[in-house]
C-alpha positions as CSV (number, residue, x, y, z in Angstrom):
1,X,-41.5,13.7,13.4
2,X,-40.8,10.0,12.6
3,X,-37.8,8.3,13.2
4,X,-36.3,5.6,10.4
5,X,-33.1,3.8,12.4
6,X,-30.8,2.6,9.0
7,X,-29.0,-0.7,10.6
8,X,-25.6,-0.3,7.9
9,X,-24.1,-3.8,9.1
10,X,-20.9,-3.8,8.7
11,X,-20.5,-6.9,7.3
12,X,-20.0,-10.4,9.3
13,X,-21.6,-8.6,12.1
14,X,-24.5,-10.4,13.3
15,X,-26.2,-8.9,10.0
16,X,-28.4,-12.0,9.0
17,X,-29.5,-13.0,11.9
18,X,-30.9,-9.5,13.3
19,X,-32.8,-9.0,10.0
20,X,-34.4,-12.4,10.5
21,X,-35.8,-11.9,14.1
22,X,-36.9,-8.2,12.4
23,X,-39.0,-9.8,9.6
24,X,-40.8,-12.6,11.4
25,X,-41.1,-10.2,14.7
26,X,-43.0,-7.7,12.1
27,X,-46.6,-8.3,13.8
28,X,-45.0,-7.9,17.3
29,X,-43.2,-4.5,16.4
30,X,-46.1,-3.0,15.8
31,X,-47.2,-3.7,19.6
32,X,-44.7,-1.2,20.2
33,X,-44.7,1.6,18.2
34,X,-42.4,-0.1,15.4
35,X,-42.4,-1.0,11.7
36,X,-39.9,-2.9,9.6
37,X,-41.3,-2.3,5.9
38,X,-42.0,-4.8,3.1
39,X,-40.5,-2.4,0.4
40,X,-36.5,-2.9,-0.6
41,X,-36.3,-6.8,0.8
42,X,-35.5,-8.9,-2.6
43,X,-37.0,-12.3,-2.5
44,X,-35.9,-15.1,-0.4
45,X,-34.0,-12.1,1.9
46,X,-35.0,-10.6,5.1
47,X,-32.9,-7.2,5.0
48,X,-33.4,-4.1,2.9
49,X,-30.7,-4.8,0.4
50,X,-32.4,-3.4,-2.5
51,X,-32.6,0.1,-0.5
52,X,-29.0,-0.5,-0.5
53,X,-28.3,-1.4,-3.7
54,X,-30.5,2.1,-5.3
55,X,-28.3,3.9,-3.3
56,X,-25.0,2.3,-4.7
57,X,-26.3,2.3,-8.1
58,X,-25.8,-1.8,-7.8
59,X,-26.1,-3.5,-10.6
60,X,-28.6,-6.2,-8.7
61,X,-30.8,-3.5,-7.7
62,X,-34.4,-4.2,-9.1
63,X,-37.4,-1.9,-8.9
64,X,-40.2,-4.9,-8.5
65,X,-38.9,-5.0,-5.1
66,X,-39.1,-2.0,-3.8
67,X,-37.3,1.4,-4.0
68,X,-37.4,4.7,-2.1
69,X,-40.5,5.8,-3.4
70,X,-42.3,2.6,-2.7
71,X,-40.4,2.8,1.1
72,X,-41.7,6.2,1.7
73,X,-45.0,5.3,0.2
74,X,-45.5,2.4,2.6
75,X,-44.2,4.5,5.9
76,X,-46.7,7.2,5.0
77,X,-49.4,4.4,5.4
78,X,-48.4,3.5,8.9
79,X,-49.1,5.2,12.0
80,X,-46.0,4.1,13.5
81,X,-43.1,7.0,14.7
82,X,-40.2,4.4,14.2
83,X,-39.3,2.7,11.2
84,X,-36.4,0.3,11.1
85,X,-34.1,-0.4,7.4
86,X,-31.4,-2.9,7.6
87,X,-29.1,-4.1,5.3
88,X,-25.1,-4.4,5.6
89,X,-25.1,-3.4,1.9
90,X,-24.9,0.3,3.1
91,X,-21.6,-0.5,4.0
92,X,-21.3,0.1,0.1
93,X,-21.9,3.5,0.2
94,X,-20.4,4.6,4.1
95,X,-17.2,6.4,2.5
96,X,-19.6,8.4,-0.1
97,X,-21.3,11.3,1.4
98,X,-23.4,12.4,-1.5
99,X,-24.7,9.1,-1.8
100,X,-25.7,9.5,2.2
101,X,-27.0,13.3,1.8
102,X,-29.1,11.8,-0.7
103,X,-31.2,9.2,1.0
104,X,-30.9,11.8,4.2
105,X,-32.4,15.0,2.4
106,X,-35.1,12.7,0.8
107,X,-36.3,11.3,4.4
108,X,-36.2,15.0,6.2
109,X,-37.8,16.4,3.2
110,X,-41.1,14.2,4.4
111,X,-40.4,14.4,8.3
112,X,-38.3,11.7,9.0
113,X,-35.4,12.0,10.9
114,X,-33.0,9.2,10.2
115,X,-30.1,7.3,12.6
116,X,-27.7,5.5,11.4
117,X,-26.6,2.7,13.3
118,X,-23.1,0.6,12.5
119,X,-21.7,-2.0,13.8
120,X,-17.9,-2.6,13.9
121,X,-15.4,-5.2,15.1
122,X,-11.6,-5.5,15.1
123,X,-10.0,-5.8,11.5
124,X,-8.2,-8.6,12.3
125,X,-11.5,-11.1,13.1
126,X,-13.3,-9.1,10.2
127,X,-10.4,-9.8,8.0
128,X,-10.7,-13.8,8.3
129,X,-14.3,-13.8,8.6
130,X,-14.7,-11.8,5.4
131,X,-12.5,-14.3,3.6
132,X,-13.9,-17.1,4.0
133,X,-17.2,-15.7,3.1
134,X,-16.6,-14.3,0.2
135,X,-15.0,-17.4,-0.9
136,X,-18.7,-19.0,-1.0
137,X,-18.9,-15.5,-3.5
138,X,-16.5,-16.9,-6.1
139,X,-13.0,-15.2,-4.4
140,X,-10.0,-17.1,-5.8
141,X,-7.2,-14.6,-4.1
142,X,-4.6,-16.0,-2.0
143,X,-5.0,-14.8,1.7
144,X,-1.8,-12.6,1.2
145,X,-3.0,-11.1,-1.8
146,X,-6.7,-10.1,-0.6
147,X,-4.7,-9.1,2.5
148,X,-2.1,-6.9,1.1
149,X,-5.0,-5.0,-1.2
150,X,-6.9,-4.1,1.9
151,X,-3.7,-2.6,3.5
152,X,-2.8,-0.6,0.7
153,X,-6.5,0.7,0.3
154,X,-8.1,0.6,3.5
155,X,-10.8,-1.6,1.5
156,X,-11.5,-4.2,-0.7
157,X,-13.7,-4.5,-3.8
158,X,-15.7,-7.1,-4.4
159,X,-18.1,-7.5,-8.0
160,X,-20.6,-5.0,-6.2
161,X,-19.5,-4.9,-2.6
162,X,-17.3,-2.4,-1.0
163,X,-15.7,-3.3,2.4
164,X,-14.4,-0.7,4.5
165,X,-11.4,-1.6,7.1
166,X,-10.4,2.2,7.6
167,X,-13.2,2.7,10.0
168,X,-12.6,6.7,10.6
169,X,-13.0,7.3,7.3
170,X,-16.7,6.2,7.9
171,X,-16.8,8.6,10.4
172,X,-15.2,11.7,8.7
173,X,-17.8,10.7,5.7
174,X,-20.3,10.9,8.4
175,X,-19.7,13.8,9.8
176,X,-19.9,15.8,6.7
177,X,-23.5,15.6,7.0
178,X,-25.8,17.7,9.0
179,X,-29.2,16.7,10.5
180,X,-28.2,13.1,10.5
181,X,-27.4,10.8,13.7
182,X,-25.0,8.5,14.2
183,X,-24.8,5.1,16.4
184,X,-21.3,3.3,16.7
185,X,-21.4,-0.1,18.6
186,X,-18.5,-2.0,19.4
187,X,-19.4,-5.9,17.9
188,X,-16.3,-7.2,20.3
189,X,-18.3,-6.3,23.1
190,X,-21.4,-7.6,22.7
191,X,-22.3,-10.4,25.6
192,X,-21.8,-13.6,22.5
193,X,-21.7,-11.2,20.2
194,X,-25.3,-10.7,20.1
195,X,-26.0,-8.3,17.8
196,X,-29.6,-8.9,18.1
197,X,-30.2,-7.9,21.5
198,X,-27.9,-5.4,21.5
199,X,-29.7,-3.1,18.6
200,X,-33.0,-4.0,20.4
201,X,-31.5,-2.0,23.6
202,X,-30.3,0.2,21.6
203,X,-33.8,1.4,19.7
204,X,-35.9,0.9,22.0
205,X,-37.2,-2.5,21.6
206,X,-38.1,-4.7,24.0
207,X,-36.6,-8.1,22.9
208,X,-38.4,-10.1,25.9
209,X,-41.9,-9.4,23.8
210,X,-40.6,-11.2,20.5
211,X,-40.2,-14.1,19.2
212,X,-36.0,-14.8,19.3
213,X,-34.4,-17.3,16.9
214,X,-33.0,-20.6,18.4
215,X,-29.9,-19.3,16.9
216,X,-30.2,-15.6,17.9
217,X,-26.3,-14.8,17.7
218,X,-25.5,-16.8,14.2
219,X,-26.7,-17.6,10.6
220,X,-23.8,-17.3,8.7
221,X,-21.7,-19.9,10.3
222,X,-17.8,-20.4,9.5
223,X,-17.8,-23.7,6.9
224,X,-15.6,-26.7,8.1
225,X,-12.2,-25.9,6.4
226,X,-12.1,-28.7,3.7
227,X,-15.1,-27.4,2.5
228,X,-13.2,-23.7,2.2
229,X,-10.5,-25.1,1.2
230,X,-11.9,-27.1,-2.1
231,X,-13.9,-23.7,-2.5
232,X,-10.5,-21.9,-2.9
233,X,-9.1,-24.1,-5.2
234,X,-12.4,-24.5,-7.5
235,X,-12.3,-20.7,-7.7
236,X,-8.9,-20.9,-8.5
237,X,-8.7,-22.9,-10.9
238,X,-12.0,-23.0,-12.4
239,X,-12.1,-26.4,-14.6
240,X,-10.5,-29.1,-12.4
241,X,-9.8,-32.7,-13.0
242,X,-12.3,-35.6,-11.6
243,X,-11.5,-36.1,-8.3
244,X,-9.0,-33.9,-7.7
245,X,-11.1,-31.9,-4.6
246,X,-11.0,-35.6,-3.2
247,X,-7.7,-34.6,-1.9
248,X,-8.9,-32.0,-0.1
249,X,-10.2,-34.3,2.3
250,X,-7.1,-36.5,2.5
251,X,-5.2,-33.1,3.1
252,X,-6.9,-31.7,6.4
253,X,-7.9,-35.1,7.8
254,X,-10.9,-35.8,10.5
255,X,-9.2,-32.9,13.2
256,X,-11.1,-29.7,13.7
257,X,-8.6,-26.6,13.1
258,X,-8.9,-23.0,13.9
259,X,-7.6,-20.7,11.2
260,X,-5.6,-17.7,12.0
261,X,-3.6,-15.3,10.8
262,X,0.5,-14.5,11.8
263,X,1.7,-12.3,14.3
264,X,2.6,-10.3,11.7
265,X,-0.9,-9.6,9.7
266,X,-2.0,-9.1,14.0
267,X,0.0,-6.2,13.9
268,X,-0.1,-4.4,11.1
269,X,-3.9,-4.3,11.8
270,X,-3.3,-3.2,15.4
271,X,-2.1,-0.3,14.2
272,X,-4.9,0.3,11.9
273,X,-7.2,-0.1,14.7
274,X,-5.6,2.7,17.0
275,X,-6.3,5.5,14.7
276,X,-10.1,3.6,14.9
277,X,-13.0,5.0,16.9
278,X,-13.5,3.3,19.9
279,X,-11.0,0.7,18.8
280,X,-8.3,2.8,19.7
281,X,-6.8,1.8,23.2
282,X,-7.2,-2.1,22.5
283,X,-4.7,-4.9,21.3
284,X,-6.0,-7.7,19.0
285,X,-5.4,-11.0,19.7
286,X,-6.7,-14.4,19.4
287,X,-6.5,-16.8,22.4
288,X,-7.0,-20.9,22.0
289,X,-7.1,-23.2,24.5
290,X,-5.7,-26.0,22.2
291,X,-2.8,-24.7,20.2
292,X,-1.8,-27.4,18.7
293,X,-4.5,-27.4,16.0
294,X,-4.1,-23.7,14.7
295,X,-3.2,-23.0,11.5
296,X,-1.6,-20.2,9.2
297,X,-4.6,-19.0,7.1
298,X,-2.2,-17.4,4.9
299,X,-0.3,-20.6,4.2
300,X,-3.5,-22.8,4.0
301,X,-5.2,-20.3,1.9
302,X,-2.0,-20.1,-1.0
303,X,-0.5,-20.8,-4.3
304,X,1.9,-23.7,-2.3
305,X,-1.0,-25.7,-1.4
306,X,-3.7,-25.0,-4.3
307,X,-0.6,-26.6,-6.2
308,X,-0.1,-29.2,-3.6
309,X,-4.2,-29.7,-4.2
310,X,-3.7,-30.2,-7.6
311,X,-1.0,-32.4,-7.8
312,X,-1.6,-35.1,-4.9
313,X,-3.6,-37.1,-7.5
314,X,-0.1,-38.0,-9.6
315,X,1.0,-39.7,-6.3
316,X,-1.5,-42.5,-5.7
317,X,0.4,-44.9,-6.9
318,X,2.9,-44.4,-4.4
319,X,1.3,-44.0,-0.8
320,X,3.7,-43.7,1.2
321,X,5.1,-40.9,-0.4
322,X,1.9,-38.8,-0.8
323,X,1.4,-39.5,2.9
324,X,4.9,-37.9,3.3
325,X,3.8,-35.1,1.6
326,X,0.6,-34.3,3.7
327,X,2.4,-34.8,6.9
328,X,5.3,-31.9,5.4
329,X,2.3,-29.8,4.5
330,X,0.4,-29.7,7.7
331,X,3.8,-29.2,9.5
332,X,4.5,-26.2,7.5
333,X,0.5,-24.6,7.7
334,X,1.0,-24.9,11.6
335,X,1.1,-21.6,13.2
336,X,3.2,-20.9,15.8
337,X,1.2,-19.0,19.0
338,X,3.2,-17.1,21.3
């Protein structure tokens, strides 16, 4: 019987960057015994996203590149025992079981037994990294207001994305199936958070015989945060004013600052996490060496400053005011680290 591994992300897990070394390692998988199909990968992509999308019913979902038939099609063609899918976008469908007895049934009804494999990290680090990347996807929330529909949900919905933060409900959803295996790996543990080795081990694969990215560990790198920042308030706002993101600049000066949330947001997702999987007997927190450039990404990321944003433009013809103004600003977005 063939074996198809399903990599399901999550999300802002290494994702991108294991699905590149996958693609342009495709020659050397064969070597040993694996394939990593053609069929489900839209253009210009290096995971199976469109597998994904069928699944979801996604509305970005298009047949030209590939769908289950074409998969199975393809695998039936290759004399190869281990077939590997990946694509965060799964994450869509982790909480429906009928969507996941559906793509399961269809593999063991032609001899293929399938694995998922997930990868998971601490809500508070997914959290931040998830904001800021979706604000590259036209998110105009406030950090309190994508936060506070994530704790009353467990989730947040996205256009077509659905991100799950409850992770035992991926596991009860899980275990509803039969026939069906199940890898959990623990992201926060990972040596660099190297997802790519890690689900090499984890296969079977030896990573020593491929060809490994300069940049094995990251693709999706967090953007400097005036460039977040003037993302937020474009998305905001929509139309803006000439020069108005100009401010932006002015705002978080030359410095590099990390971003992170209050003690407060840390522990209300603390508790989330103990009723988590393998998460359950850990504490999240966040240590800096240099505390003196941290800031609140709820305050940075809010109506106060989008409005600050907006109106710092009114004050160039008095500098020394608007300079009094930034300096009250970044005074009130610094966070406090016990």
């Amino acid at each position: 019987m063939k074996k198809i591994f399903i990599h399901s992300g999550l999300h802002k897990t290494g994702t991108t960057a294991l699905q590149a070394m996958l693609f342009k390692n495709r020659k050397n998988l064969l070597v040993q015994d694996f394939y990593y199909p053609d069929s489900g990968i839209p253009r210009n992509f290096y995971g199976h996203h469109n597998i994904a999308w069928q699944i979801s019913r996604d509305r970005r979902f298009r047949s030209e590149f590939g769908d289950l038939r074409a998969l199975l099609k393809e695998i039936e063609g290759i004399g190869k025992s281990k077939i590997v899918l990946s694509s965060e976008d799964f994450e869509c469908s982790l909480l429906y079981p009928n969507r996941l007895k559906k793509i399961n049934d269809y593999f063991l009804s032609n001899d293929i037994k399938v694995c998922f494999i997930i990868y998971l990290r601490n809500q508070v680090d997914y959290l931040n990294s998830l904001y800021f990347e979706l604000l590259k996807a036209g998110l105009g929330d406030e950090f309190n207001k994508f936060f506070n529909k994530i704790i009353s949900t467990n989730k947040f919905d996205f256009k077509e994305w659905e991100f799950v933060f409850n992770y035992s409900d991926i596991s009860k959803s899980l275990e509803s199936l039969e026939d069906i295996e199940v890898i959990y790996r623990d992201y926060d543990d990972l040596i660099d958070n190297n997802t790519v080795i890690d689900f090499c081990d984890v296969v079977g694969i030896d990573y020593k015989k491929l060809e490994m990215p300069q940049n094995k560990t990251r693709i999706n790198e967090r953007l400097p945060l005036n460039t977040l920042l003037k993302l937020f308030v474009k998305n905001r706002v929509r139309v803006l004013p000439d020069g108005i993101l100009d401010n932006v600049d002015e705002l978080c000066g030359n410095e590099n600052y990390d971003l992170l949330t209050s003690t407060n947001i840390r522990k209300i997702f603390s508790e989330l996490s103990k009723k988590n999987l393998f998460f359950n007997n850990k504490e999240i927190k966040n240590s800096y060496e240099d505390k003196s450039n941290i800031l609140n990404v709820e305050k940075v990321f809010s109506f106060e400053t989008c409005g600050l944003i907006l109106n710092l433009k009114k004050l160039n013809e008095t500098p020394d005011i608007k300079k009094q103004f930034i300096e009250k600003w970044r005074r009130w977005v610094k966070l406090s680290v016990n």
